[in-house]
C-alpha positions in Angstrom: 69.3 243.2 -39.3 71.2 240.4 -40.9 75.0 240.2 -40.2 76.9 237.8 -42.5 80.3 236.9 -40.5 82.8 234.9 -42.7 85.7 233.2 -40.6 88.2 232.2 -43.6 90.8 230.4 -40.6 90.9 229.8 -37.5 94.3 229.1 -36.4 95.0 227.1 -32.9 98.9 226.2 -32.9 99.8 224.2 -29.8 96.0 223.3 -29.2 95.1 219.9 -29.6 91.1 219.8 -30.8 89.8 216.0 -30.7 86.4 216.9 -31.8 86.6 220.1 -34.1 83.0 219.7 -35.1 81.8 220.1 -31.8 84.4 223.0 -31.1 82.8 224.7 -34.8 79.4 224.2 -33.7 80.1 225.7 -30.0 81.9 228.5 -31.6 78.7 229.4 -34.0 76.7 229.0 -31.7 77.7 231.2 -28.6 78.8 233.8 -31.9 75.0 233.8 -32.6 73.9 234.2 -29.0 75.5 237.2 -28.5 75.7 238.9 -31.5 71.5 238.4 -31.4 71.7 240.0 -27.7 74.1 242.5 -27.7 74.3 243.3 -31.8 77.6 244.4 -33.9 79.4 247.4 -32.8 78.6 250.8 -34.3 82.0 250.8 -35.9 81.4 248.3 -38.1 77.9 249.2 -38.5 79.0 252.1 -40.3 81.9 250.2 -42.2 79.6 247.9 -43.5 82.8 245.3 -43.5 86.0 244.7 -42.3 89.0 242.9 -43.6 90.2 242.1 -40.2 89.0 242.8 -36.7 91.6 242.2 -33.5 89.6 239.9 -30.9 90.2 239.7 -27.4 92.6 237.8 -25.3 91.3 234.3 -23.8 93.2 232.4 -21.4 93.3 228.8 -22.6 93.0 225.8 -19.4 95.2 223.3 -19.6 92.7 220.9 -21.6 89.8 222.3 -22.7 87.3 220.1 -23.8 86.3 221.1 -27.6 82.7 223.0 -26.9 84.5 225.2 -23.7 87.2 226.4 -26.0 84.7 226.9 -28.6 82.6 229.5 -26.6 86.2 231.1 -25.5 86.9 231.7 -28.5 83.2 232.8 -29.4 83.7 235.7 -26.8 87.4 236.4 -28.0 85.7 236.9 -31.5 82.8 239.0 -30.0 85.1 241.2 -28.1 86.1 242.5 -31.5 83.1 242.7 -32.9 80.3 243.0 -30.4 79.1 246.4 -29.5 80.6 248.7 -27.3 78.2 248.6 -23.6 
């Protein structure tokens, strides 16, 4: 199956990113990871898209280095969108 995810914005008020290409990289690739292992939920598999999906909450450290907050927000995204174990 081929998913095609489109992330118009990302949004991280109060979050200072020093590397955001490291943070983008981390992201896509924990996203990947687990959307290859656990697949999209049958929700969406049936919608065929979505205009928005809510994600789930993440607790942010104090500094997070840019590829930790990448994968948190990798599983905030797949919390939304992963499928339902």
């Amino acid at each position: 199956m081929k998913i095609n995810l489109h992330i118009e914005r990302l949004v991280l008020e109060g979050l200072p990113v020093e590397q955001p290409h490291i943070l983008r990289r981390s992201l896509e690739a924990d996203l990947a990871g687990r959307l290859m292992e656990g697949g999209i939920s049958e929700e969406l598999r049936a919608q065929r898209s979505a205009p928005h999906v809510l994600g789930g909450a993440m607790r942010v450290e104090q500094k997070p280095g840019s590829a930790r907050l990448g994968t948190q927000i990798a599983s905030a995204v797949y919390h939304g969108i992963g499928a339902r174990r």
